[in-house]
C-alpha positions in Angstrom: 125.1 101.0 99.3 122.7 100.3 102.4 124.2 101.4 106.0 126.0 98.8 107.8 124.9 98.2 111.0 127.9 98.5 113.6 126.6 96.4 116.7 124.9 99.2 118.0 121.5 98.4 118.4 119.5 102.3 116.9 122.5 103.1 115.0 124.3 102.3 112.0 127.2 103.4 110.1 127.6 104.6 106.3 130.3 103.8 103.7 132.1 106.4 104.9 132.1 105.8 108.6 129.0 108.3 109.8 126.5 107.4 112.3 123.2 107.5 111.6 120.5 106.9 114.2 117.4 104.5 113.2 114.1 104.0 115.5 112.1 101.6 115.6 108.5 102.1 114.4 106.5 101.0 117.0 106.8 103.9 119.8 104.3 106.6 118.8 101.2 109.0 119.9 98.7 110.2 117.5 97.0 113.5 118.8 93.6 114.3 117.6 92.6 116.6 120.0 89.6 114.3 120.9 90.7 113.2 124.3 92.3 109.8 125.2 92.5 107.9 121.8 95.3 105.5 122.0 96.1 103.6 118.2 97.7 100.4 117.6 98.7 101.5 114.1 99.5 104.6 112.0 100.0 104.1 108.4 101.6 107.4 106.9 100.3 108.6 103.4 103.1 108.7 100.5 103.3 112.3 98.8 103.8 112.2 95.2 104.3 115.2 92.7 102.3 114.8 89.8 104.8 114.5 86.7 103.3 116.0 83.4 104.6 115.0 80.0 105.2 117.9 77.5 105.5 116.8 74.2 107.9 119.0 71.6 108.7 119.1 68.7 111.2 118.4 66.5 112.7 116.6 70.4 112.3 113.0 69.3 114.6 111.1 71.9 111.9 111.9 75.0 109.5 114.1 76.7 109.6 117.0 78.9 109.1 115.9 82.6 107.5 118.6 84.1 106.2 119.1 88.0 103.1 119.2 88.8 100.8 119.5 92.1 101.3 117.0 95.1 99.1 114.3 95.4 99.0 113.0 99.0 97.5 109.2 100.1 95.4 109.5 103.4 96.5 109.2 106.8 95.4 105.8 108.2 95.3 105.0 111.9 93.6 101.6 113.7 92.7 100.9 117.0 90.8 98.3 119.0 87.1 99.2 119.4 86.2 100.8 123.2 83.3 101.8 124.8 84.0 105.1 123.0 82.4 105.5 119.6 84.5 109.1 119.4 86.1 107.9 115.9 82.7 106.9 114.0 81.0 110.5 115.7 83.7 111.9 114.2 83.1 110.6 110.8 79.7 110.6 111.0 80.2 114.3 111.2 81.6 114.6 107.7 78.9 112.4 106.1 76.2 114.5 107.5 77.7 117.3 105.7 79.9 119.3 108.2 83.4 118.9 107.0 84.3 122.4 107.9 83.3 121.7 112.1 85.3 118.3 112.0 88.2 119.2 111.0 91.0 118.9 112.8 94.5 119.4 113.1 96.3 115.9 113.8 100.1 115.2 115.2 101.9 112.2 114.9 105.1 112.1 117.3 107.9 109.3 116.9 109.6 108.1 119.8 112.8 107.0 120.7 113.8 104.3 123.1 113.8 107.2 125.6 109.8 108.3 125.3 111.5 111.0 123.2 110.2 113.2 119.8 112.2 111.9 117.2 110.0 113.7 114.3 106.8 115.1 114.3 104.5 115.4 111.5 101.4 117.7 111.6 98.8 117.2 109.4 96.4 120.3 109.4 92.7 120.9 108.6 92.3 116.6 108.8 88.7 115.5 108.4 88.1 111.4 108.1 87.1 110.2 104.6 86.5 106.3 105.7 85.6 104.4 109.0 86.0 100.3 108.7 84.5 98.1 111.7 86.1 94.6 112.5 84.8 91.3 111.2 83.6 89.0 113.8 83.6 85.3 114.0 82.5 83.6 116.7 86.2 81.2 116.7 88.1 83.7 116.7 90.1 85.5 119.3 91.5 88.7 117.7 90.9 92.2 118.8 88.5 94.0 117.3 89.7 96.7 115.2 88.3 99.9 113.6 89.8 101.5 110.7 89.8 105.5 110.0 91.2 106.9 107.0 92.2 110.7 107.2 92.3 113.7 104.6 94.4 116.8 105.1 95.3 120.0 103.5 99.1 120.1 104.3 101.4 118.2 106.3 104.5 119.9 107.8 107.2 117.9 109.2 109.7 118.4 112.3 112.8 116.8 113.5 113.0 115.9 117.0 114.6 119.1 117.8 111.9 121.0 116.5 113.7 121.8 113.4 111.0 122.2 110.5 111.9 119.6 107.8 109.3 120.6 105.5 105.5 121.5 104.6 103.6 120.3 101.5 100.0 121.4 100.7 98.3 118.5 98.8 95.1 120.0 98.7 91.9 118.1 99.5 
């Protein structure tokens, strides 16, 4: 059964009466270690366990579900273009070759309504796998946008308290 909210704006209550706290998605920072980069959007990757089937016999009704390695999606961030080409440097680092120098260790901190951490992810050893540039048209008034889509080695994940909520090592 989905919370109910309670008239609280940020909090909701559960069939049984707990709060729980919800934020809103739009008060973040991205940290890339590359100076002032600010983002208008951060897509996180979904992490999925690869689920083998094992076969057996004489077990007719099913198959064995068995666990595999985690898969991870890529880290996606977008920002209007600047007089800063730092992001296509950046990836034009890795296509010349030298994945090891650009990578980077990247944190994503959510925000409360207070301009406090909620949860921080880290996503270590980083390196960008795809740049996209805007479209332009000559009636149109929207921003320009560039696209860069990140690969990591392992994500770990905080709470706002600093608590560690997990790690997982997708591999590359």
């Amino acid at each position: 059964m989905p919370a109910e909210k309670d008239g609280n704006a940020g909090s909701s209550k559960t069939p049984t009466g707990e709060r729980v706290e919800v934020h809103d998605g739009f008060r973040f920072v991205v940290d890339i270690h590359e100076g002032d980069l600010f983002f208008t959007e951060c897509t996180l990757p979904s992490l999925e366990v690869d689920v083998a089937e094992q076969k057996e016999g004489g077990y007719n009704s099913g198959v064995h579900l068995l666990p595999g390695p985690v898969k991870a999606g890529r880290l996606t961030l977008k920002r209007g273009i600047t007089k800063s080409s730092a992001l296509l440097a950046w990836y034009a680092q890795v296509a010349r070759g030298e994945v090891e120098k650009a990578m980077r260790n990247v944190t994503l901190t959510m925000l409360d309504s207070q301009g406090q951490p909620v949860m921080r992810m880290d996503f270590l050893r980083a390196y960008p796998v795809k740049w996209g540039g805007p479209s332009f048209k000559a009636g149109d008034s929207a921003i320009a946008i560039e696209t860069l889509e990140l690969a990591f080695a392992e994500v770990q994940v905080q709470d706002g308290g600093g608590a560690k909520g997990g790690s997982t090592a997708p591999g590359r």
